[in-house]
N, C-alpha and C positions, 0 to 999 in steps of 0.2 A: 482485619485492619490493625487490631493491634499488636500479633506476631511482625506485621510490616516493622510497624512505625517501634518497636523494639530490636527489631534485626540493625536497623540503619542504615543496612547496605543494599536495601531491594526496597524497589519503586515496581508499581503494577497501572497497567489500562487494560481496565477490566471491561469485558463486553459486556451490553444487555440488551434484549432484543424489544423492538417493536414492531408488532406484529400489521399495523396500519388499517386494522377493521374499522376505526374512527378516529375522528379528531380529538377525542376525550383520553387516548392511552396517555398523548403526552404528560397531559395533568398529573394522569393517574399517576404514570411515573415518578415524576416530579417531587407530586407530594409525599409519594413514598420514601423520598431520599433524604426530601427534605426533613418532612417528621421524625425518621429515623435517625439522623445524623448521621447520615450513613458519609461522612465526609471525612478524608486525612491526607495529610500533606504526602502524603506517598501514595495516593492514588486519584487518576486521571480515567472519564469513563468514556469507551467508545459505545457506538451507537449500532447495532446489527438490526442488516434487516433482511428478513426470509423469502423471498423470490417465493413468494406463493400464491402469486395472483390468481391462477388456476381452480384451487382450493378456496379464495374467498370469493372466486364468481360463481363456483359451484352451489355454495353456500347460503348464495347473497346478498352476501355481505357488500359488495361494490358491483356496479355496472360496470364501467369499463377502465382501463387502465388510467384515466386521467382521476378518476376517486384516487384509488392507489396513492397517485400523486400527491392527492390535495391532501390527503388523509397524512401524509407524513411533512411535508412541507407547510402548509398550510399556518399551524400552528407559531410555525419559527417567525414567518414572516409577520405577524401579528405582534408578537412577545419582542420582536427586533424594532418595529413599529411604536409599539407604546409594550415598554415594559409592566406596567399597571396591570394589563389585560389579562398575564397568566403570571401574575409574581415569583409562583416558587418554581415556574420553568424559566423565569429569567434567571434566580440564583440557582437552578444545576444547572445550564449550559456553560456555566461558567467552569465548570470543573470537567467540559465534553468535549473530546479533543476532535474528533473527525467518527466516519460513517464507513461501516462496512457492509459488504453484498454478500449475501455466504445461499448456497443451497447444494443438491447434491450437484454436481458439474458431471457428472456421469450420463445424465438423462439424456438423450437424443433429444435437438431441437428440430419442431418442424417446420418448415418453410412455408407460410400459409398465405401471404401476400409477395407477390413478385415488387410490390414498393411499399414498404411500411408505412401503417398511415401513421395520423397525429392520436396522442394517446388517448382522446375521446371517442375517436373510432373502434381504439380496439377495445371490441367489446365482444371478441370469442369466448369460449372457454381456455383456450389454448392458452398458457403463459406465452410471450414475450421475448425473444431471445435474449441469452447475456446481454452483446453490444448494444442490444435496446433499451436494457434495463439499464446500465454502466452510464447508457449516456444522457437518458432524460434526470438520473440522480447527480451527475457532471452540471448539467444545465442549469437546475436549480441551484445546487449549490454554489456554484459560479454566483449567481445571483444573487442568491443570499448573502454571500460573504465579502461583496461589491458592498453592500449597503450594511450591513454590522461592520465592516473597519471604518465609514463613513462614520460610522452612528460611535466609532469608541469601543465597538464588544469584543471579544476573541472569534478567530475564525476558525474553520473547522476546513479536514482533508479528507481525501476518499481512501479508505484501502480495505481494496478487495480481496474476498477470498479469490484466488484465479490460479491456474494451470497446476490443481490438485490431480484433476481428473478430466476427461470427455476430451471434449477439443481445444486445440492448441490455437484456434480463434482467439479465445476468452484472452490468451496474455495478451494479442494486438488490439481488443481491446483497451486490458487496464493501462499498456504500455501510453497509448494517448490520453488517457482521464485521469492515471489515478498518480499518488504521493508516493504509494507500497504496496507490496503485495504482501498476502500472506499465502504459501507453500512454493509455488512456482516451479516447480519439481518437473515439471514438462517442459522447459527451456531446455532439457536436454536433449529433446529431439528435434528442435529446431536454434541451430546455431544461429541464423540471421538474424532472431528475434531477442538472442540471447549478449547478442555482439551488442543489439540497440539500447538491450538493459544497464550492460556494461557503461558506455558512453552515457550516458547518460546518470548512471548511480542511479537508477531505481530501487528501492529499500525493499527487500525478500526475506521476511517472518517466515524462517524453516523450523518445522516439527516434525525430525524425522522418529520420533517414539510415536507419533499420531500416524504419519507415514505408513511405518511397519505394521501396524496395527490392521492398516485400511485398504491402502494402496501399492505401497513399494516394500521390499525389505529393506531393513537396514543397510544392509550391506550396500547395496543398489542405489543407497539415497545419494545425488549426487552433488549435497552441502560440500562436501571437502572441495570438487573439482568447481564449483561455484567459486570457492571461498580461497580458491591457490589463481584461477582465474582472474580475480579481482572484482567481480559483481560485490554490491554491497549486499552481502546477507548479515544474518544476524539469528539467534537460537531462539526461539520461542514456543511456549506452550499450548497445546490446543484440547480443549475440553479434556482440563489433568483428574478429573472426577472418574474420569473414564478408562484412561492411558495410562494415568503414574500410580506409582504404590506408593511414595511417600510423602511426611506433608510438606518438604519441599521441591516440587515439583520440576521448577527452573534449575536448580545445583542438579538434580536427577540428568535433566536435560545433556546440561554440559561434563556432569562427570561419565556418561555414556559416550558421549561422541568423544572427547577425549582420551577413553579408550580405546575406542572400536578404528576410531582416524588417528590415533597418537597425536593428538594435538600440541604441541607445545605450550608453556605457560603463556608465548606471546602472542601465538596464536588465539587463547584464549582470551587473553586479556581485549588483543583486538577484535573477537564478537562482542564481546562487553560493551566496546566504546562505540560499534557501528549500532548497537543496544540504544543509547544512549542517543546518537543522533538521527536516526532514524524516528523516537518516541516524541509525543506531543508537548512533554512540560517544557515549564518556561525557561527563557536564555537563560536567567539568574538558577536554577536549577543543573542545568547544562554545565554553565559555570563552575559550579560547585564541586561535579563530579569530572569535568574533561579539564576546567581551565579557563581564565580568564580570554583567552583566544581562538577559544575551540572551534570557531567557525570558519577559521580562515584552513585551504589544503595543504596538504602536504605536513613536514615538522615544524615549520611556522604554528600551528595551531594545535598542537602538541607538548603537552607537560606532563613528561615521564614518571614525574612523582604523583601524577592522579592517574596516570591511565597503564601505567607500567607497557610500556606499548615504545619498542624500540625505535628514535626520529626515523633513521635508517629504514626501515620499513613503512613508513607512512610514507616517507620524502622518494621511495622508490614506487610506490602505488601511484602518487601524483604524478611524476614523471613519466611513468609509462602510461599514463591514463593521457596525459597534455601532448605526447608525442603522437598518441592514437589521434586526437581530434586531428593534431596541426596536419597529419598526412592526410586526411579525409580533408580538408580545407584548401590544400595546397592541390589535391588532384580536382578536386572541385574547380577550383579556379584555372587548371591547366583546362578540362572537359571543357568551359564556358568562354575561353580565350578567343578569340575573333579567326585567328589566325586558322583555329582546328576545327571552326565552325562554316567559312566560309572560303570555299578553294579558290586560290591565287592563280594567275595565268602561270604563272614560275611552276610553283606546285604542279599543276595538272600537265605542262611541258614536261617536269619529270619524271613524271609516271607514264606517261608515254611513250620519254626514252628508256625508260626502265633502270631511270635511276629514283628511285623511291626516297621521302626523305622521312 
C-alpha cells in the first residue's frame, strides 16, 4: 500500500476471498483489516468467492446450498440492519466495492435435476451450475443493496470470473446479472453474445499474460479485436504472484500488449480510462483522474489534459455505438408495425396476383 499511495498514479481493488464455511469469516476478516490498518486511499477490496460447495458438503461443513447462502449473505444483512452488530464489518464494507464468482470454469457441469430446486433442496454432493450460482448471488445482492442505498451505505456489483474457460453458457449468464466480467476471452467464438456485450458496454478485465500462461497464447488472445471492435475492455492483472516477474505487475501488463499489438500511445491511454470507468471508486475519484464530466458519452465527457485520449475517438466510439442501438430500434418497431403483423385484404390481393409488395 504504500509503493501505491507513493507511485500516485496507480489505484488497485484488491480481491480476498471468503471461503463461506461460517457466518464468523466475515468478522474474521473485518477484524483483520481493521486491526491492521490495512486501509489507503488508493485501494478499494473486492470480495471473491470460490464455488466450492462440493468440497464443503463433502466436508460438512454445510448441508445444502441455502447455508452456502446464509453463510455469505447473512452477515451483510444484519451489519446493514443495525450497524452495532458487527462494527468493524460495518467500517470495511465501506471500502468493498462489489463480489466476485471465480473457480475453475473448465470443469464439466452436471445436469442432475431436470428443474432446479430452491437452494435448501440442494443438498447433493454435486456443486451447482454457474447460472445457478450467478444468480442466487444476483438475488441477494439485488436485495441487499435495495436496502443499504435506503439505509445511506455504498452498494456493491457482481463481477465474475466468466468465459475464461468450459462453456460459453457462463457469459449469457453474467451478461444478465453482472456490472463486468473478468477474462471473457470466449466471446470469440460466440459473436451474438459478443455483439450483446458491445451494446450494451459490458466492462471485460483481460489478462492476457494469465491467459498465455493457462489457457490461450498470447498471440491468439483476442484483446486487440475486442478492443478495435469497441467492447469496453480494459488490462488487468490476475494472480501477478504467479504470472508477472516484476513488482509492477500492471505497467508489465501493458508494456506487453503494447508490444506484441503495437498499440498506440492513444490506444493505451484509452484502456487506462475504460480502467477507470469500469472500477468501483468514488465519482470524486473518477473525477480527478477522467474530469469533472467524465460520465457523460462520447468527447462531451472527455478532458484531453487527464486522459490524453483523442475527443475524435471517444466522439467516434459513441456514434457508432448510438447508430448500432437506433438501427436495432428502428427495425424493432418496423417488425412490431400492425401493418407487417397483420395481412390487409390489399396485401393479400397482391400476393395473389403476384404483385408482392
Amino acid at each position: 500500500m504504500t509503493d501505491l499511495e507513493q507511485s500516485k498514479y496507480q489505484n488497485c481493488e484488491w480481491r480476498i476471498s471468503i471461503y463461506r464455511r461460517s457466518q464468523s469469516e466475515w468478522d474474521k476478516l473485518a477484524k483483520w483489516v481493521v486491526h491492521n490498518k490495512l486501509y489507503s486511499h488508493n485501494v478499494r477490496w473486492m470480495i471473491q468467492i470460490p464455488r466450492l460447495y462440493d468440497v464443503y458438503k463433502q466436508n460438512g461443513s454445510v448441508r445444502n446450498f441455502e447455508d452456502v447462502l446464509r453463510n455469505v449473505f447473512q452477515p451483510l444483512f444484519e451489519v446493514t440492519k443495525d450497524p452495532a452488530s458487527h462494527p468493524e464489518l460495518h467500517v470495511f464494507l465501506k471500502r468493498v466495492i462489489g463480489f466476485d464468482s471465480v473457480d475453475d470454469e473448465s470443469k464439466a457441469e452436471r445436469r442432475i435435476y431436470k428443474k432446479f430446486p430452491y437452494p435448501r433442496v440442494w443438498d447433493t454432493e454435486h456443486s451447482p451450475p454457474y447460472s445457478y450460482w450467478l444468480y442466487y448471488m444476483f438475488a441477494n445482492m439485488a436485495s441487499l443493496n435495495y436496502w443499504r442505498q435506503a439505509r445511506g451505505f455504498n452498494t456493491f456489483v457482481l463481477r465474475p470470473h466468466s468465459g475464461e474457460a468450459g462453456d460459453t453458457d457462463h457469459l449469457t449468464s453474467a451478461f444478465l446479472t453482472s456490472q463486468c466480467i473478468s477474462h471473457g476471452i470466449l466471446l470469440r467464438k460466440v459473436p451474438a453474445l459478443q455483439y450483446l456485450y458491445y451494446l450494451r458496454q459490458i466492462g471485460v478485465a483481460m489478462s492476457p499474460l494469465s491467459n498465455n500462461a493457462l489457457f490461450l497464447a498470447y498471440e491468439r488472445n483476442p484483446l486487440k479485436a475486442f478492443f478495435e471492435t469497441g467492447l469496453n475492455v480494459r488490462l488487468s492483472t490476475d494472480d501477478p504472484l504467479q504470472f508477472h516477474f516484476t513488482k509492477e505487475p500492471l505497467l508489465e501488463e501493458y508494456s506487453v500488449a503494447a508490444h506484441i499489438y503495437k498499440l498506440s500511445q492513444s490506444s493505451l491511454a484509452e484502456l487506462a480510462r475504460n480502467s477507470v470507468l469500469q472500477s468501483g471508486f468514488e465519482m470524486e475519484i473518477k473525477r480527478h483522474w477522467l474530469g469533472q464530466q467524465w460520465y457523460l458519452p462520447g468527447a462531451a465527457g472527455n478532458d484531453i489534459n487527464k486522459t490524453n485520449v483523442p475527443n475524435i475517438r471517444l466522439e467516434y466510439r459513441h456514434q457508432t455505438l448510438s447508430e448500432e442501438l437506433e438501427m436495432i430500434r428502428t427495425n424493432q418497431d418496423s417488425a412490431m408495425a400492425p401493418s407487417t403483423l397483420v395481412p390487409t385484404a390489399e396485401n393479400v390481393a397482391a400476393v395473389a396476383m403476384g404483385k408482392s409488395r
